[in-house]
N, CA and C of each residue as an Amber inpcrd file, in Angstrom:
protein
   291
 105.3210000 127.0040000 104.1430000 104.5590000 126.8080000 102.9360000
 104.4770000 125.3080000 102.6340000 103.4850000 124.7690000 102.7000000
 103.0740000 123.4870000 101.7320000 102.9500000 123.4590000 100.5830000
 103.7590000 122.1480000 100.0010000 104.5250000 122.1640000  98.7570000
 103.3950000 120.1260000  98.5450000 102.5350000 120.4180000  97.6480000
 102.0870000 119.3020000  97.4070000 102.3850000 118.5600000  96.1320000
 102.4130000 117.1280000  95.9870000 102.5370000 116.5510000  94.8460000
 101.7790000 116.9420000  93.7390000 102.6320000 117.0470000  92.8620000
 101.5850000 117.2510000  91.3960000 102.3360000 116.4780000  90.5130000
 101.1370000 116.6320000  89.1350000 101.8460000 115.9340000  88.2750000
 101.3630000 116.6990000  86.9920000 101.6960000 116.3300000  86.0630000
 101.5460000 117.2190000  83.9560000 100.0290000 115.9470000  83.5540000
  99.2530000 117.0240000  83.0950000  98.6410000 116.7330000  81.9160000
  99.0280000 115.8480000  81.0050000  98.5940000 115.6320000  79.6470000
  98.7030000 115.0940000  78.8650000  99.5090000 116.0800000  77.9210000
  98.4980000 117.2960000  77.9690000  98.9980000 118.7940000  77.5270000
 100.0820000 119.3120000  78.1870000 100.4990000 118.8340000  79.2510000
 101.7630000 119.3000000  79.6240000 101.3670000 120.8170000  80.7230000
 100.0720000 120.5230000  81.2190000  99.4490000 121.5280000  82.3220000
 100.1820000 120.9900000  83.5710000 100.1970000 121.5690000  84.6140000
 100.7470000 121.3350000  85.9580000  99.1860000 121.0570000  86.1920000
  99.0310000 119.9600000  87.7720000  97.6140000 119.0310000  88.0600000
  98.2210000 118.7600000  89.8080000  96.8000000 119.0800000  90.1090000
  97.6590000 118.8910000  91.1190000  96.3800000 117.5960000  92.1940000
  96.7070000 116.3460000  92.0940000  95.6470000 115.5670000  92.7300000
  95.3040000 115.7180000  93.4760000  93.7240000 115.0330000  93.7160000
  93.4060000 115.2310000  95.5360000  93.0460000 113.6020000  95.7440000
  93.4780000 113.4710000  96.5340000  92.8620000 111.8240000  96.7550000
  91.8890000 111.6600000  97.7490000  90.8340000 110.5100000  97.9700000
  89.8320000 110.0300000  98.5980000  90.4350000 110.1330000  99.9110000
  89.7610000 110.6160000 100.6250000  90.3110000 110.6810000 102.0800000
  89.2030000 109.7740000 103.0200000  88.0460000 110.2290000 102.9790000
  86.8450000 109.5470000 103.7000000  85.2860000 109.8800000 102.8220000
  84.8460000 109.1300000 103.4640000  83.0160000 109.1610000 102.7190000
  82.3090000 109.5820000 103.8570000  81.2690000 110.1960000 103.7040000
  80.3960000 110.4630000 105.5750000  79.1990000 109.5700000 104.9670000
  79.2120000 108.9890000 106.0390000  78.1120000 107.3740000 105.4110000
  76.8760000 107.8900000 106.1120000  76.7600000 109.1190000 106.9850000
  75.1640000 109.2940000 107.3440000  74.5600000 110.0410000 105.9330000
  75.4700000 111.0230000 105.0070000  74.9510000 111.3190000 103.9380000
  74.9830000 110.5790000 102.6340000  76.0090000 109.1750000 102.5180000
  75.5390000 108.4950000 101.3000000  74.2470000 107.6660000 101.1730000
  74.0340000 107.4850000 100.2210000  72.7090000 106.4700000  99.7800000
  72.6950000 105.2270000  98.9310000  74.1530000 104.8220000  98.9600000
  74.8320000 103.7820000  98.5290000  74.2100000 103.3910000  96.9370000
  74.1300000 104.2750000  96.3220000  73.4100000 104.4110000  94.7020000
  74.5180000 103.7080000  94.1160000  75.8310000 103.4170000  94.3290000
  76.7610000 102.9770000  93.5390000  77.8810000 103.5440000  92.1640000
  77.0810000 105.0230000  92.3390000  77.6740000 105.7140000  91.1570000
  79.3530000 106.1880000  91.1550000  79.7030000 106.2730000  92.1700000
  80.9260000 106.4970000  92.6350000  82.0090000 104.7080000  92.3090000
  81.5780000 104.0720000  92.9090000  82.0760000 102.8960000  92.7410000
  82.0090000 102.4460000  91.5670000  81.2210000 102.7350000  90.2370000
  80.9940000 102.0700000  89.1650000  82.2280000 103.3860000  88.0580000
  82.4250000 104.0790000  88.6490000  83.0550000 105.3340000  87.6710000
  84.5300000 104.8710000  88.1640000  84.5620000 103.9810000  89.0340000
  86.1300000 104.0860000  89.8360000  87.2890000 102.8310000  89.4310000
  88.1370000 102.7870000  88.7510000  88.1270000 101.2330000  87.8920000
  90.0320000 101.1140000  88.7360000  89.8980000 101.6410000  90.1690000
  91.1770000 101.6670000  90.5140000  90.8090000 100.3320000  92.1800000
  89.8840000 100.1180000  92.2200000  89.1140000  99.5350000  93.5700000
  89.3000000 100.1050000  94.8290000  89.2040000 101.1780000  94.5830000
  89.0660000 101.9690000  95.9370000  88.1230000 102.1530000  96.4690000
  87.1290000 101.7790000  96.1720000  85.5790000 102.0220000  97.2370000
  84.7010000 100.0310000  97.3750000  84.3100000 100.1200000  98.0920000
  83.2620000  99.2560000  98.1140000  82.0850000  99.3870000  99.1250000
  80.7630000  98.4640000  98.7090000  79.6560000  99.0050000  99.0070000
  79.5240000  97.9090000 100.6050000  79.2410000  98.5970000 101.8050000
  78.9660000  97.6260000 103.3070000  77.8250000  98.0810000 103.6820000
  77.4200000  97.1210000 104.6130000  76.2660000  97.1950000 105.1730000
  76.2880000  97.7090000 107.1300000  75.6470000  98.3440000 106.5760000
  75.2970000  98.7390000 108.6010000  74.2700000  98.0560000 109.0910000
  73.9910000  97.7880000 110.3410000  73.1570000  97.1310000 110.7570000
  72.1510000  98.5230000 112.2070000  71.0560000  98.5180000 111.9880000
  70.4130000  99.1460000 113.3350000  71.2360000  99.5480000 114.2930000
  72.6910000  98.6360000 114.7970000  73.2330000  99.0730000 116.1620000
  74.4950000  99.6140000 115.7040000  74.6850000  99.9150000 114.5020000
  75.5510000 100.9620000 113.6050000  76.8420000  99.8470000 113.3510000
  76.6800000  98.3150000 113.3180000  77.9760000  97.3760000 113.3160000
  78.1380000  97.3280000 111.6080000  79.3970000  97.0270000 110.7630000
  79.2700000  97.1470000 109.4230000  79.4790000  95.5240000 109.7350000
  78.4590000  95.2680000 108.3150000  78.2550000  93.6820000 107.5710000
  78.3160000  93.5660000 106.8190000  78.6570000  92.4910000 105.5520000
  78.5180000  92.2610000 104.4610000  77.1280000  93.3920000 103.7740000
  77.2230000  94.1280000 102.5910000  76.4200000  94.6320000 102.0910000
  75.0350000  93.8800000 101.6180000  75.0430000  92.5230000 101.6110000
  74.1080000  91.8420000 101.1430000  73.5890000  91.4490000 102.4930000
  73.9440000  91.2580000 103.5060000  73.7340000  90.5430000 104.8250000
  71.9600000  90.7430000 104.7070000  71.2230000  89.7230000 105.9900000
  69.7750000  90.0620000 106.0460000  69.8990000  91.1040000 107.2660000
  71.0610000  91.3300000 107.8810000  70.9150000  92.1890000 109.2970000
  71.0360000  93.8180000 108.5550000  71.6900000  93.8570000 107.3730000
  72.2040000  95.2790000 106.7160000  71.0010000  96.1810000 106.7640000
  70.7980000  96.9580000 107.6460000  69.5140000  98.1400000 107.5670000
  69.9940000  99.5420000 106.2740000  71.1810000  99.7450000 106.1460000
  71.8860000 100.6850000 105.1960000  73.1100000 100.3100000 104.6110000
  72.8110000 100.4710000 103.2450000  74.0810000 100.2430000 102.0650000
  74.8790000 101.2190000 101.8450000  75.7670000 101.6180000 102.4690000
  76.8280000 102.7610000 102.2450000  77.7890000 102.3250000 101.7760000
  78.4760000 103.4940000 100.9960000  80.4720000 102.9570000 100.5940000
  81.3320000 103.2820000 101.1140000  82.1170000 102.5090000 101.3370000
  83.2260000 102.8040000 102.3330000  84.4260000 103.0220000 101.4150000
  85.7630000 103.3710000 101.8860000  87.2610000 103.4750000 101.3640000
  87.4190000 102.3580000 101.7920000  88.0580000 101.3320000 100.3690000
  88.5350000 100.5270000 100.8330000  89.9710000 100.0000000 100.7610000
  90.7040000 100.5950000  99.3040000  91.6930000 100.8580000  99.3000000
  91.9620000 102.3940000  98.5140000  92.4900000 103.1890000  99.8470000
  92.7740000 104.3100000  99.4020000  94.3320000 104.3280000  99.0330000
  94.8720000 103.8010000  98.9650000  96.6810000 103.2380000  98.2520000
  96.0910000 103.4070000  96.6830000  95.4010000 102.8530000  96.7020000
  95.2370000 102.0750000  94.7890000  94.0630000 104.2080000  94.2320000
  93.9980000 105.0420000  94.8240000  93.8450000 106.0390000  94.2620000
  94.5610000 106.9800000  93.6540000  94.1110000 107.8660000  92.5590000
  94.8980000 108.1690000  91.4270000  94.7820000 109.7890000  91.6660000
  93.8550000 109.9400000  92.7130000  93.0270000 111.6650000  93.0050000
  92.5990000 112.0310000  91.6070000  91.6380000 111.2210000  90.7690000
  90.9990000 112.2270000  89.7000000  89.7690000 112.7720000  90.1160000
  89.1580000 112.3880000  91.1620000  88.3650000 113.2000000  91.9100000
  86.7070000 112.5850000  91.0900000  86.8760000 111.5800000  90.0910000
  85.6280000 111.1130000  89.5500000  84.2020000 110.7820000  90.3440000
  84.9880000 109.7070000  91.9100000  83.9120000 109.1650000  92.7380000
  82.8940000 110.6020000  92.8740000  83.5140000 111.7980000  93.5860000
  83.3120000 113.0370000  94.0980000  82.1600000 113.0820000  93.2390000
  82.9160000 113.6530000  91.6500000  81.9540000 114.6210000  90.6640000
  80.6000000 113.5700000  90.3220000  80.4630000 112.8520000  90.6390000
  79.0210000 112.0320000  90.4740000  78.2320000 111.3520000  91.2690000
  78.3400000 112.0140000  92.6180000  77.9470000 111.9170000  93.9130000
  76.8660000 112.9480000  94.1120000  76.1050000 112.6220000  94.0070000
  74.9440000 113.5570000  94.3680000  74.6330000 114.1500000  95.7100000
  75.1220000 113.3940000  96.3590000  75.1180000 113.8900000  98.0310000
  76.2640000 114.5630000  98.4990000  77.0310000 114.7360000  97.5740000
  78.7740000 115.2050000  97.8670000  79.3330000 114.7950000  99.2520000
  79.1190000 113.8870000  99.2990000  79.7490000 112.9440000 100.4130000
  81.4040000 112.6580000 100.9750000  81.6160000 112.7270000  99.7370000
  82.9660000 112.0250000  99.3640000  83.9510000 113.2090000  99.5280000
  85.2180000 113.0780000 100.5230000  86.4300000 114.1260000 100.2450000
  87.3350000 113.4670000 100.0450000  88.5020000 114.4220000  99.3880000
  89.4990000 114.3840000  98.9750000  90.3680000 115.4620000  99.2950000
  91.5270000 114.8010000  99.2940000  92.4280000 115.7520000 100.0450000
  94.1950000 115.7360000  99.1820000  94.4340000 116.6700000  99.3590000
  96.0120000 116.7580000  98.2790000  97.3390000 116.6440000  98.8800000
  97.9890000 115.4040000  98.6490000  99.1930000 115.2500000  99.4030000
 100.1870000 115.7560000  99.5910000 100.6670000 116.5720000 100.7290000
 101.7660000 117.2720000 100.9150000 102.8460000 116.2220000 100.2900000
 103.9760000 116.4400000  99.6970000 104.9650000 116.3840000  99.3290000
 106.2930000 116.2590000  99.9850000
């Protein structure tokens, strides 16, 4: 049996997190909504280039603006990036214990 970390509510509910695991960057559209809801810096926005190499997001070679994990340490698993992702891109996953 897997026994995962949890933690209490405010209310004193049992919670049980899921944290950012990966993004699938052929389905994001780098809209930014995930990254702007996220105030822990775990995502940021890169650039791909035609021969699939990542670049600076601003670069002139960047053909697609996707978000990447960038620090998944500094996540809290409230699962926010997820719920305002329109492409549901984004997983999360719950740490065994």
């Amino acid at each position: 049996m897997t026994v995962y970390v949890t933690g209490l509510t405010r209310g004193g509910t049992a919670w049980t997190p899921k944290y950012v695991e990966s993004i699938d960057q052929k389905q994001c559209i780098g809209c930014g909504r995930c990254f702007k809801v996220c105030g822990r810096d775990v995502l940021e926005l890169i650039g791909i280039t035609e021969d699939g190499d990542i670049v600076d997001a601003f670069d002139d070679e960047a053909e697609k603006k996707v978000m990447s994990v960038k620090g998944a340490a500094n996540c809290i698993g409230c699962e926010s990036c997820a719920k305002v992702c329109s492409k549901s891109c984004i997983t999360h996953k719950a740490l065994a214990a």
